[in-house]
PyMOL Python script that loads the backbone (N, CA, C, O; Angstrom):
from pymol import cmd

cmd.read_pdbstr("""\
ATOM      1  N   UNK A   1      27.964  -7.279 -22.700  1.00  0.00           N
ATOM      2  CA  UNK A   1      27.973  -8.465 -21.862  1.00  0.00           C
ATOM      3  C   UNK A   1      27.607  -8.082 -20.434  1.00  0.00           C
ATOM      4  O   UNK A   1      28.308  -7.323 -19.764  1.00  0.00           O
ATOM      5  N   UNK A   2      26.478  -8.639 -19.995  1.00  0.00           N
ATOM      6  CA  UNK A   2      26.430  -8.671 -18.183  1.00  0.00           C
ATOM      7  C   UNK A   2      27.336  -9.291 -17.279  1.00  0.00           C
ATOM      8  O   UNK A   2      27.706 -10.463 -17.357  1.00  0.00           O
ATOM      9  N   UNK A   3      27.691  -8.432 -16.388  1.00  0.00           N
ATOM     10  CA  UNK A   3      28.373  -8.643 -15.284  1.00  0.00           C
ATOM     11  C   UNK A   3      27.646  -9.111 -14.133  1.00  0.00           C
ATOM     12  O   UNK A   3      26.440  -9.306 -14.286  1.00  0.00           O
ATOM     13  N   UNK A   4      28.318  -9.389 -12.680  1.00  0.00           N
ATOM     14  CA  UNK A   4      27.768  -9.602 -11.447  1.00  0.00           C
ATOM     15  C   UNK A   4      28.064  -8.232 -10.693  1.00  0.00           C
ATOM     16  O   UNK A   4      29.215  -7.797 -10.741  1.00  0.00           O
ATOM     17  N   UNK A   5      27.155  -7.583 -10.051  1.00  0.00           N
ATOM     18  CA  UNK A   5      27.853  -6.446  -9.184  1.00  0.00           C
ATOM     19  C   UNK A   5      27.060  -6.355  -7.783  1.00  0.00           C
ATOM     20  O   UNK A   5      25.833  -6.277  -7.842  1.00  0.00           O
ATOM     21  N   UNK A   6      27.734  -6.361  -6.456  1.00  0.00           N
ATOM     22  CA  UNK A   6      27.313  -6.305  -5.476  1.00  0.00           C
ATOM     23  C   UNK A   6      26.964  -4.556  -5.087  1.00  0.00           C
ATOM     24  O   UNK A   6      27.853  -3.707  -5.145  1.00  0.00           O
ATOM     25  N   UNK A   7      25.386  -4.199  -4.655  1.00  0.00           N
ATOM     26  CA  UNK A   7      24.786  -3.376  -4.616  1.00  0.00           C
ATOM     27  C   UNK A   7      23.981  -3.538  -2.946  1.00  0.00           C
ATOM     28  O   UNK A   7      23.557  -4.484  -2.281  1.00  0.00           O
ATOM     29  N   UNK A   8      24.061  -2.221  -2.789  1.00  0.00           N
ATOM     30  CA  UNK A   8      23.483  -1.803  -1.272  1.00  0.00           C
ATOM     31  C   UNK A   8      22.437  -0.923  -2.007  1.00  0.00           C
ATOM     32  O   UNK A   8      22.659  -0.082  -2.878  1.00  0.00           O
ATOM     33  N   UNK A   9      20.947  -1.392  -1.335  1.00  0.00           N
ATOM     34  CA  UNK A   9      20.116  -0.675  -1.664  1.00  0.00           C
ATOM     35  C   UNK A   9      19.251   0.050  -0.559  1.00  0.00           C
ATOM     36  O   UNK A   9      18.222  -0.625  -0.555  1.00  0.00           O
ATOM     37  N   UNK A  10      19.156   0.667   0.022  1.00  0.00           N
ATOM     38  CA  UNK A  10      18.181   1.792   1.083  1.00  0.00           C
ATOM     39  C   UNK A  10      16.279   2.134   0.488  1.00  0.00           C
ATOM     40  O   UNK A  10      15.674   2.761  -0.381  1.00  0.00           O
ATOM     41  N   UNK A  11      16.040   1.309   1.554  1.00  0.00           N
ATOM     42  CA  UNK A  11      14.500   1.818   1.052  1.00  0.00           C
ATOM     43  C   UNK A  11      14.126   2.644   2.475  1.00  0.00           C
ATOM     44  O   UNK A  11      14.469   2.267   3.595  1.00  0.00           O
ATOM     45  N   UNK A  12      13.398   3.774   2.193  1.00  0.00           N
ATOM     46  CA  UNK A  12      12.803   4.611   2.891  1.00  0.00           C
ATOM     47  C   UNK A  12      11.190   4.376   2.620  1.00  0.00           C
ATOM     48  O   UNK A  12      10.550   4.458   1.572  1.00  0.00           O
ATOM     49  N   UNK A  13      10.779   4.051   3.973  1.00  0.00           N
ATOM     50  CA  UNK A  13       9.278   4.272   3.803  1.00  0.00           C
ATOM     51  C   UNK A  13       8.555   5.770   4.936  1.00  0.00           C
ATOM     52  O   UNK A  13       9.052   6.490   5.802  1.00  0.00           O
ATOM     53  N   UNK A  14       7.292   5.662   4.355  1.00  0.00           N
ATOM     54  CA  UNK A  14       6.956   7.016   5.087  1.00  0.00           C
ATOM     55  C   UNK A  14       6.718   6.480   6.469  1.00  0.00           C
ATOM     56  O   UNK A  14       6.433   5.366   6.910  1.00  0.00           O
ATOM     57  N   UNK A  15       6.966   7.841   7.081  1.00  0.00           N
ATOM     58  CA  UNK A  15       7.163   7.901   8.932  1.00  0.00           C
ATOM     59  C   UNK A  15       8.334   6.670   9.615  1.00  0.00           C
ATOM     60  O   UNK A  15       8.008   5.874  10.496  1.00  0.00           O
ATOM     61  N   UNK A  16       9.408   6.723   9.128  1.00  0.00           N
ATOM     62  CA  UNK A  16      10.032   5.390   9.201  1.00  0.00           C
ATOM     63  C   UNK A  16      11.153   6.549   9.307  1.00  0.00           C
ATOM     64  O   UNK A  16      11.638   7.109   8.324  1.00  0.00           O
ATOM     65  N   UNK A  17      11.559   6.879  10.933  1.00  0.00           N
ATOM     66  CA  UNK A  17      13.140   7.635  10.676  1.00  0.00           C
ATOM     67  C   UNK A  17      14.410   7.129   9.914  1.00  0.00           C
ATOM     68  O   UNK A  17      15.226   7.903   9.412  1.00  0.00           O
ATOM     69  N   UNK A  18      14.523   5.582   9.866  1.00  0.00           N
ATOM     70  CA  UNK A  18      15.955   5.199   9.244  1.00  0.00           C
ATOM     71  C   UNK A  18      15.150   4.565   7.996  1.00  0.00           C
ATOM     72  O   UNK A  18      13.974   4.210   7.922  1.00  0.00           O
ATOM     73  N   UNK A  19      16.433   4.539   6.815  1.00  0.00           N
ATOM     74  CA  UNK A  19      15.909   3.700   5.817  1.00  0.00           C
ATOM     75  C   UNK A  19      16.531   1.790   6.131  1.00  0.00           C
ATOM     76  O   UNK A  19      17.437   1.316   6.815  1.00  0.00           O
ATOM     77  N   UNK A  20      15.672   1.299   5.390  1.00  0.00           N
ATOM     78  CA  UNK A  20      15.889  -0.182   5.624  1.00  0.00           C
ATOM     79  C   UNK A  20      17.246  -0.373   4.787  1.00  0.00           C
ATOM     80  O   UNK A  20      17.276   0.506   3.925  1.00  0.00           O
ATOM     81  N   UNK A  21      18.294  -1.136   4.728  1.00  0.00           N
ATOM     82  CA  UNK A  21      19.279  -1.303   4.046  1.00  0.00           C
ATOM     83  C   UNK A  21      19.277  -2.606   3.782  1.00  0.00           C
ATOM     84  O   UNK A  21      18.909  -3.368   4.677  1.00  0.00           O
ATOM     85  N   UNK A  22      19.698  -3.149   2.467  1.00  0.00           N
ATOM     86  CA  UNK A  22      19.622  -4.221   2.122  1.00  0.00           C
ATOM     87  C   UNK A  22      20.929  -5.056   1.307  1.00  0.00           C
ATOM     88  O   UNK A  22      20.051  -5.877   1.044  1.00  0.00           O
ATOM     89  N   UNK A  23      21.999  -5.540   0.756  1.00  0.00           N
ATOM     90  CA  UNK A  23      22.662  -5.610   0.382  1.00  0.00           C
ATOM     91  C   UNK A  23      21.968  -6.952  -1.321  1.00  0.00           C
ATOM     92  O   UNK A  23      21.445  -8.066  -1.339  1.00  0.00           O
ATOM     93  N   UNK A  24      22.192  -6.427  -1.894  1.00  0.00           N
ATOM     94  CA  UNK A  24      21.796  -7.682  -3.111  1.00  0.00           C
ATOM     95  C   UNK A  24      23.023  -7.542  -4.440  1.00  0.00           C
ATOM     96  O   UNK A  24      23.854  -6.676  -4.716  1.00  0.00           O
ATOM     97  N   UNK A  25      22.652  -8.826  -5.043  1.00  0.00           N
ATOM     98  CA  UNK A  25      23.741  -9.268  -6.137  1.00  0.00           C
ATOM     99  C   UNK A  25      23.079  -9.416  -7.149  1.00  0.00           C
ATOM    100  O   UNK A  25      22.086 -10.144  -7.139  1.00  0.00           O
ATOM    101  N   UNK A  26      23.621  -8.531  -8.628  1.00  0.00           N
ATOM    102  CA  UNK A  26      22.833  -7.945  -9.799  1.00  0.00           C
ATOM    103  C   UNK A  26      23.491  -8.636 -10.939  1.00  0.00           C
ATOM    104  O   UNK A  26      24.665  -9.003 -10.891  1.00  0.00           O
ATOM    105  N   UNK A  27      22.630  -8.824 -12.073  1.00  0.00           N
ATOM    106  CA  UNK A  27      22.923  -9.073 -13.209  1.00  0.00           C
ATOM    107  C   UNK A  27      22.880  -7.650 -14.399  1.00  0.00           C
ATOM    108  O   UNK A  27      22.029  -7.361 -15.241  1.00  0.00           O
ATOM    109  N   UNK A  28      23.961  -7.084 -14.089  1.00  0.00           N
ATOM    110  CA  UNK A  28      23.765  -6.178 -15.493  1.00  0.00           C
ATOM    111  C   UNK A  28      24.734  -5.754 -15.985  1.00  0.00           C
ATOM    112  O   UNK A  28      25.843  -6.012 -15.516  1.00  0.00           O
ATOM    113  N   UNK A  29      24.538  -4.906 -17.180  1.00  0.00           N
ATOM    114  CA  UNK A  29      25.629  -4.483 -18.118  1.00  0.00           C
ATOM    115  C   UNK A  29      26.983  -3.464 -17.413  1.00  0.00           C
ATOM    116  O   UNK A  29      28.193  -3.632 -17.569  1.00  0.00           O
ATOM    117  N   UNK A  30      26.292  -2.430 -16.640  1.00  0.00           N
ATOM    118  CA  UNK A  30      27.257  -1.806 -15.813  1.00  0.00           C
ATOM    119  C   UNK A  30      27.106  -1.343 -14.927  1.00  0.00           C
ATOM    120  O   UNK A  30      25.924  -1.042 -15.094  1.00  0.00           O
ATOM    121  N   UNK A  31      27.473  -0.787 -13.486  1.00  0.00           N
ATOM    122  CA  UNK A  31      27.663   0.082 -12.708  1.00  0.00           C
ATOM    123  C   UNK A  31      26.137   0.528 -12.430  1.00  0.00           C
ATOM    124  O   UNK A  31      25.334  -0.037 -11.688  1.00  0.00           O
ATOM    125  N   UNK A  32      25.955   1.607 -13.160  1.00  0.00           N
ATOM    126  CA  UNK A  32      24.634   2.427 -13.270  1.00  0.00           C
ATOM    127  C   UNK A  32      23.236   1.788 -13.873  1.00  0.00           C
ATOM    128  O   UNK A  32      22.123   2.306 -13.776  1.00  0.00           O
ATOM    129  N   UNK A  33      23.571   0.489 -14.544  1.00  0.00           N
ATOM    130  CA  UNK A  33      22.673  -0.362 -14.553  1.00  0.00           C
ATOM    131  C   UNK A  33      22.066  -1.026 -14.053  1.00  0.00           C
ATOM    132  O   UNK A  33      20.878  -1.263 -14.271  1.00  0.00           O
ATOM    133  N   UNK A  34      23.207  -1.765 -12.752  1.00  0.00           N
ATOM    134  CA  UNK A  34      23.183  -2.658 -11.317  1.00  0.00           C
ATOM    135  C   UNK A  34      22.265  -1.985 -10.673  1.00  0.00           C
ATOM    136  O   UNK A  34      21.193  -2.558 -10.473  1.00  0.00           O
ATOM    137  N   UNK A  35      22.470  -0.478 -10.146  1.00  0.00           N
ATOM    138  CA  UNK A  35      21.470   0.561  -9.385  1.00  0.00           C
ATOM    139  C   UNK A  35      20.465   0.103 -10.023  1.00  0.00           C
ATOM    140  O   UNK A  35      19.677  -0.713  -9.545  1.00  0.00           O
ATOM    141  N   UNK A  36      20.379   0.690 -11.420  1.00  0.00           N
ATOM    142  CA  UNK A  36      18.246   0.920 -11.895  1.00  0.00           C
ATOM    143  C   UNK A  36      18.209  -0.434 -11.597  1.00  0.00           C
ATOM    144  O   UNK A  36      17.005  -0.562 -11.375  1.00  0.00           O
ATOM    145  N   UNK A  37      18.719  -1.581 -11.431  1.00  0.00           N
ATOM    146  CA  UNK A  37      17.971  -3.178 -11.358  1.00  0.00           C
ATOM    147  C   UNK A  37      17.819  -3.078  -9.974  1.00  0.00           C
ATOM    148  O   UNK A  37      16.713  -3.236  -9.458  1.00  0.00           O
ATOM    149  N   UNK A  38      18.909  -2.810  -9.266  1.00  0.00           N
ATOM    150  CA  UNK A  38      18.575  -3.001  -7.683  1.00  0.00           C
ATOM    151  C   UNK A  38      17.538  -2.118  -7.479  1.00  0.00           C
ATOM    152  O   UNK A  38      17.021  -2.499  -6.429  1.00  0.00           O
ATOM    153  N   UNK A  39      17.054  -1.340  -7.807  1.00  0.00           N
ATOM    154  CA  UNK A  39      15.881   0.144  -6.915  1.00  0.00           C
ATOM    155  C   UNK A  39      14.423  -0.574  -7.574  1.00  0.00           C
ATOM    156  O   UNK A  39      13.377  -0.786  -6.960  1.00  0.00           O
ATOM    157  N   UNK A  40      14.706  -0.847  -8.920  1.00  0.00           N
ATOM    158  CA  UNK A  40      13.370  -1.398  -9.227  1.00  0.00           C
ATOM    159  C   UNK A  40      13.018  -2.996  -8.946  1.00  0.00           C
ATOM    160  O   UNK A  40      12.177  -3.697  -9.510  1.00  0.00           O
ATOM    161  N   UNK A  41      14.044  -3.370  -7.772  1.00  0.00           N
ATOM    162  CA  UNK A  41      13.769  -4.789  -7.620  1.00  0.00           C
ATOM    163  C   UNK A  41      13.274  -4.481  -5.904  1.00  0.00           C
ATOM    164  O   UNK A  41      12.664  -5.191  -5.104  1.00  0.00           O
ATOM    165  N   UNK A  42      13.760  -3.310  -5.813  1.00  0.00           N
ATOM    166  CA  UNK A  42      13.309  -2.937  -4.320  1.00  0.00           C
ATOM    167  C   UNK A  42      11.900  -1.930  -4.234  1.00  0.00           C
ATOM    168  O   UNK A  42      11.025  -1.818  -3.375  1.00  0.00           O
ATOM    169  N   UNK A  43      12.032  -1.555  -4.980  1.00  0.00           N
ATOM    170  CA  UNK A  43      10.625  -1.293  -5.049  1.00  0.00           C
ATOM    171  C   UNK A  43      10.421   0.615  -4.963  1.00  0.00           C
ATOM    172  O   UNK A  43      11.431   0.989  -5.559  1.00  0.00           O
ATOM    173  N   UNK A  44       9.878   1.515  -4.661  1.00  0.00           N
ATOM    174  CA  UNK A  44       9.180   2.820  -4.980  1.00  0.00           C
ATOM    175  C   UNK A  44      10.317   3.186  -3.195  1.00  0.00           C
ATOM    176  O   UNK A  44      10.621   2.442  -2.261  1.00  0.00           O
ATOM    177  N   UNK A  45      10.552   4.379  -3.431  1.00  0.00           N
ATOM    178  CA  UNK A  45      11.781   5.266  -2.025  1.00  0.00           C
ATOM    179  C   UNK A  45      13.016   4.320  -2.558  1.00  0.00           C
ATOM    180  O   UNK A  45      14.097   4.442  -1.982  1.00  0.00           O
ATOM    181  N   UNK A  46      12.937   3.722  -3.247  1.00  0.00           N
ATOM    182  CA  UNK A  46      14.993   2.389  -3.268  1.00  0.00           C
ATOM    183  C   UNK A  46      15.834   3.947  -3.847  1.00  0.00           C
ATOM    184  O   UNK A  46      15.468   4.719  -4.734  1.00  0.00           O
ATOM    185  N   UNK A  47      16.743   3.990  -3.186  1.00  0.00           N
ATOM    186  CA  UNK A  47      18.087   4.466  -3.592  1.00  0.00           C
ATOM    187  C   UNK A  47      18.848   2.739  -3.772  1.00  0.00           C
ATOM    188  O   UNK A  47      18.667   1.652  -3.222  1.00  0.00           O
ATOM    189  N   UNK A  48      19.799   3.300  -4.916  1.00  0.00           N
ATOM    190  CA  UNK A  48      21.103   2.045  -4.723  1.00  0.00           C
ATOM    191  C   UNK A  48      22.114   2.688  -4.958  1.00  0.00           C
ATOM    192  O   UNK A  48      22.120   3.642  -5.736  1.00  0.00           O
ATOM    193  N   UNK A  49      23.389   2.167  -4.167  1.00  0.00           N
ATOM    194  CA  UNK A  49      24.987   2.151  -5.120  1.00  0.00           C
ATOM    195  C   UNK A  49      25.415   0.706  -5.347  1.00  0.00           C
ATOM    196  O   UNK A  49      25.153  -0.330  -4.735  1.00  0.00           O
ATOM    197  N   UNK A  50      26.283   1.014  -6.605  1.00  0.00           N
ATOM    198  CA  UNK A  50      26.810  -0.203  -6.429  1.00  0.00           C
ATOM    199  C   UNK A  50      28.529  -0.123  -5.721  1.00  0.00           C
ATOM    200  O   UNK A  50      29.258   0.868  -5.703  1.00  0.00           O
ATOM    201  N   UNK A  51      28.796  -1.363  -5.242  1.00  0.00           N
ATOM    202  CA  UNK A  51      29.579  -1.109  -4.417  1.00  0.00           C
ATOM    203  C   UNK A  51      31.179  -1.712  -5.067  1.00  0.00           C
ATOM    204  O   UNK A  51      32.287  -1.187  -4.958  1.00  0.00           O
ATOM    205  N   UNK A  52      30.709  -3.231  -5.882  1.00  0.00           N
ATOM    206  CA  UNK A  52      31.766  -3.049  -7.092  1.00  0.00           C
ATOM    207  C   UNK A  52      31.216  -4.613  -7.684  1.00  0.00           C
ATOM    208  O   UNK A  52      30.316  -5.430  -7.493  1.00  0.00           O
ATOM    209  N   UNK A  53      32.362  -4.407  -8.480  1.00  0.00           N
ATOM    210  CA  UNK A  53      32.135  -5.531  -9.478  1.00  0.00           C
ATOM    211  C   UNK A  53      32.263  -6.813  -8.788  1.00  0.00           C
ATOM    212  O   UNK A  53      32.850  -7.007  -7.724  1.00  0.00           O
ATOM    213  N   UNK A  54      31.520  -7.845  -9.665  1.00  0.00           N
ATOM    214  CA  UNK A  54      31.629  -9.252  -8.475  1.00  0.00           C
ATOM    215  C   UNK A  54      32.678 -10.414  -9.538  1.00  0.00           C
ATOM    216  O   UNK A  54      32.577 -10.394 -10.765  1.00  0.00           O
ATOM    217  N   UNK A  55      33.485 -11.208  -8.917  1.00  0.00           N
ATOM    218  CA  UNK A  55      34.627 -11.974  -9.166  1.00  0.00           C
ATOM    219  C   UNK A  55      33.617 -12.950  -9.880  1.00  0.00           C
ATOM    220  O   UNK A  55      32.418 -13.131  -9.671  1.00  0.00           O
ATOM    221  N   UNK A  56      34.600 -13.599 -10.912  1.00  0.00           N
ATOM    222  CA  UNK A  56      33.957 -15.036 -11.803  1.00  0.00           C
ATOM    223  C   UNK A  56      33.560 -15.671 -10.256  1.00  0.00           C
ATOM    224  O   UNK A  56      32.413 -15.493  -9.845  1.00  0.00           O
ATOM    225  N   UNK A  57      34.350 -16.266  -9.588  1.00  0.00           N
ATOM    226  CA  UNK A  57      33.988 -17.146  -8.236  1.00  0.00           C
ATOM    227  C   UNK A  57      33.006 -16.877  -7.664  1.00  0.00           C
ATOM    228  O   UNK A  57      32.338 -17.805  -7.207  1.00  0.00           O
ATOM    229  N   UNK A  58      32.572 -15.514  -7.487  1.00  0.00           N
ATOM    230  CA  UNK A  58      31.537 -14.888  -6.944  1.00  0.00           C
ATOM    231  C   UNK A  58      30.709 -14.854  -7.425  1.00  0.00           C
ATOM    232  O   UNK A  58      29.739 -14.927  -6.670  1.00  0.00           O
ATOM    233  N   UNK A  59      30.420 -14.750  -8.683  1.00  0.00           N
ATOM    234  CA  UNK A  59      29.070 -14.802  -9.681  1.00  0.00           C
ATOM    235  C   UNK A  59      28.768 -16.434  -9.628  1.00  0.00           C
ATOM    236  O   UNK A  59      27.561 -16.658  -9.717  1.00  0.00           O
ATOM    237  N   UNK A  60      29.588 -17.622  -9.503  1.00  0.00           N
ATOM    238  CA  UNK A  60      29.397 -18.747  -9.676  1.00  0.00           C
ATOM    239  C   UNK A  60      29.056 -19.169  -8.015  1.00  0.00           C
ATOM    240  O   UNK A  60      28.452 -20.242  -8.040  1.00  0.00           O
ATOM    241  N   UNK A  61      29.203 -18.783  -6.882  1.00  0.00           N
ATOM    242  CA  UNK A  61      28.975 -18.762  -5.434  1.00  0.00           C
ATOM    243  C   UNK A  61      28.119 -18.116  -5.197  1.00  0.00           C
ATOM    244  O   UNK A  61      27.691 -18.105  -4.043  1.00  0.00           O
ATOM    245  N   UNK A  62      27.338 -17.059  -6.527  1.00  0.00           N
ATOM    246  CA  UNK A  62      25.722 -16.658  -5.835  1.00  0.00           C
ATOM    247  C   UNK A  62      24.894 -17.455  -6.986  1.00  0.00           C
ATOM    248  O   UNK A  62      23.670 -17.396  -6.865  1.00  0.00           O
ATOM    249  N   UNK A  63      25.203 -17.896  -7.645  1.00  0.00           N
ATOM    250  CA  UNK A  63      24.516 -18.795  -8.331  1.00  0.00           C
ATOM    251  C   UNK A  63      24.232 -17.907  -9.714  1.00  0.00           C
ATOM    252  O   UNK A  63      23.631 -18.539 -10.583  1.00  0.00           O
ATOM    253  N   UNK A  64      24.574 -16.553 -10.033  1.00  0.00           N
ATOM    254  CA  UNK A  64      24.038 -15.951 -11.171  1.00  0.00           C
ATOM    255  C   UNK A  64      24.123 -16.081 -12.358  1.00  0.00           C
ATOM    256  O   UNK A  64      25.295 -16.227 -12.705  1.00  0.00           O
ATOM    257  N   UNK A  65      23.323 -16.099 -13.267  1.00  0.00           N
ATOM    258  CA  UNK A  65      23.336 -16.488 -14.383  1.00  0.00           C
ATOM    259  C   UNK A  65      23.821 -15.122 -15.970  1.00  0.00           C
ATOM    260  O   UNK A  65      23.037 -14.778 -16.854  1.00  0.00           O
ATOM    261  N   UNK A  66      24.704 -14.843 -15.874  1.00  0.00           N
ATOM    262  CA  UNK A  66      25.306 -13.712 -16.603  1.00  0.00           C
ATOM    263  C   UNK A  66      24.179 -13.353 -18.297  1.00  0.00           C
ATOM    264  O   UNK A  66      24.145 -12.524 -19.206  1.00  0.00           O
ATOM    265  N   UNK A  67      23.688 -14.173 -18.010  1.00  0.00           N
ATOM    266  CA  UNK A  67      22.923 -14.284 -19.306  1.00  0.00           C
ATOM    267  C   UNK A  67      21.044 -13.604 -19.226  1.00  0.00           C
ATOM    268  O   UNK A  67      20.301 -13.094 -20.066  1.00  0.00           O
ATOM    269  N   UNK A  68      20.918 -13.913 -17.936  1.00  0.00           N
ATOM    270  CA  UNK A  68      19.720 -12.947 -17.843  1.00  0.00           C
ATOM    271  C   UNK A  68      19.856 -11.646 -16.919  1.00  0.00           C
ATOM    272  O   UNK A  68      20.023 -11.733 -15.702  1.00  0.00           O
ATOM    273  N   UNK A  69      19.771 -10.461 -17.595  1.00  0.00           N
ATOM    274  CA  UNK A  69      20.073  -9.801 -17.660  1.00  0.00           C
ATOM    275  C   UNK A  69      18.555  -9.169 -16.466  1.00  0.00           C
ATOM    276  O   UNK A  69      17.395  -9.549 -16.626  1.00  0.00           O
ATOM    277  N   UNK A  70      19.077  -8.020 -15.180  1.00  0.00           N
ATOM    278  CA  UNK A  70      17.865  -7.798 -14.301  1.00  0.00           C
ATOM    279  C   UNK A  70      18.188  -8.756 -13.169  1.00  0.00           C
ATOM    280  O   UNK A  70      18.098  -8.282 -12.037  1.00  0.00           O
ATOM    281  N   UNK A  71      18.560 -10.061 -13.292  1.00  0.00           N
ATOM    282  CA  UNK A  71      18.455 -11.004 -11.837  1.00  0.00           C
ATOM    283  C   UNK A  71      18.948  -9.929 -10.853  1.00  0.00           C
ATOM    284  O   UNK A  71      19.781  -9.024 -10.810  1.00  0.00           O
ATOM    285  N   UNK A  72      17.758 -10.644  -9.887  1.00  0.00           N
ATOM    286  CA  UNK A  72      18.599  -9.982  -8.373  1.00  0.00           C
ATOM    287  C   UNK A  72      18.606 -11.053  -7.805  1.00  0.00           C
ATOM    288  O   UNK A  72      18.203 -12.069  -8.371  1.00  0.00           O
ATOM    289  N   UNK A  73      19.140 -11.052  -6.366  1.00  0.00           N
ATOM    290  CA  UNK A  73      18.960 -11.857  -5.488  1.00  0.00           C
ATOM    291  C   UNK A  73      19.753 -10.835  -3.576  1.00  0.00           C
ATOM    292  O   UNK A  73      20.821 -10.332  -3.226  1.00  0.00           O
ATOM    293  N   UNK A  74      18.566 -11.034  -3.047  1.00  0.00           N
ATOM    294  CA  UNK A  74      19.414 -10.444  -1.782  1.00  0.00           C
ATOM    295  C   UNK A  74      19.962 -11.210  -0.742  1.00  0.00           C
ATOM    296  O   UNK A  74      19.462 -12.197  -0.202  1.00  0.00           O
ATOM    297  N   UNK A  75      20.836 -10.767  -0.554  1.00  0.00           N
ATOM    298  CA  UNK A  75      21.939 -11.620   0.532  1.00  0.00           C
ATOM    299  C   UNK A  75      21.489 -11.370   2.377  1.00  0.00           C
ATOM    300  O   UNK A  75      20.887 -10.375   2.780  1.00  0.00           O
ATOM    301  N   UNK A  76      21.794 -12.126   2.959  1.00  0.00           N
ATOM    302  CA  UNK A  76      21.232 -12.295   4.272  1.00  0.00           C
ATOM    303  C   UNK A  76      22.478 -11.376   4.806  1.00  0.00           C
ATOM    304  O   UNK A  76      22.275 -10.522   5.669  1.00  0.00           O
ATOM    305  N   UNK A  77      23.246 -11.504   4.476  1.00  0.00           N
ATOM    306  CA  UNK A  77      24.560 -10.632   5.121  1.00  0.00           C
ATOM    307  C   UNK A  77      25.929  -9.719   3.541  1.00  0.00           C
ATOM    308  O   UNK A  77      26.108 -10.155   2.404  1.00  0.00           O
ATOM    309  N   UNK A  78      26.297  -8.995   3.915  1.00  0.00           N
ATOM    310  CA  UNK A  78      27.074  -8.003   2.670  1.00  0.00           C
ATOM    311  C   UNK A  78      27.960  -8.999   3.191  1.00  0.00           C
ATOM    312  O   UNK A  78      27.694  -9.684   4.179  1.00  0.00           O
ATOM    313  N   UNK A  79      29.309  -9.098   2.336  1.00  0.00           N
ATOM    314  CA  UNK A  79      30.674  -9.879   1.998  1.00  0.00           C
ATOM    315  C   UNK A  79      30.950  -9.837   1.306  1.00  0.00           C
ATOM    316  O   UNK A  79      30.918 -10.889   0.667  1.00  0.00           O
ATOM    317  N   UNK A  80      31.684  -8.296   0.455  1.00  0.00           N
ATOM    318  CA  UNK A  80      32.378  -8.244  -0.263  1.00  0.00           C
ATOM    319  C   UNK A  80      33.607  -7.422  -0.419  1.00  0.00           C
ATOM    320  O   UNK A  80      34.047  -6.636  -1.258  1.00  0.00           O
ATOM    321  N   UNK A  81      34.028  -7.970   0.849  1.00  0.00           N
ATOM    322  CA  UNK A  81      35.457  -7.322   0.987  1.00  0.00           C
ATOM    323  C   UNK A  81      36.391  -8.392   0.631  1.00  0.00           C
ATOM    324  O   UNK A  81      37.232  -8.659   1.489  1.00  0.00           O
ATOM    325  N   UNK A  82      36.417  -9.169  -0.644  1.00  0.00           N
ATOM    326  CA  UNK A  82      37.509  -9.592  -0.987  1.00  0.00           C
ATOM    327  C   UNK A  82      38.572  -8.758  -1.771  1.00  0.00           C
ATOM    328  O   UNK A  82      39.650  -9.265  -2.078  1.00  0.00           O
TER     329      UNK A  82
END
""", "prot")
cmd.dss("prot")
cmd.show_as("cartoon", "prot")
cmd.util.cbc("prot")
cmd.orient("prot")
């Protein structure tokens, strides 16, 4: 079954001293799954972690659909210190 998991992803491009940081909300089976969806939704340099699992409320407040499996979506601001 897919979960929701909130993920910070870092893209590094060349000659670019800092990497770009991005925060997005994943549809996948686990943990280490969330990453490979977040890096390949960010594209070639993406590192990800995930940072943790996302609440029923929270999956229904980003709109995700537990059933397709891969959704991303990136957030304008991180908030998930509930």
């Amino acid at each position: 079954m897919n979960k929701g998991y909130g993920v910070t992803v870092k893209v590094t491009q060349p000659g670019d001293p800092e990497p770009t940081t991005a925060p997005l909300v994943v549809v996948a089976r686990d943990e280490r799954d969330a990453e490979i969806v977040a890096e390949k939704a960010a594209g070639p340099n993406a590192r990800a972690e995930t940072l943790r699992e996302l609440t029923e409320d929270e999956v229904l407040e980003y709109g995700l659909d537990r059933d397709a499996h891969g959704t991303a979506k990136a957030l304008p601001i991180l908030s998930l210190n509930r």
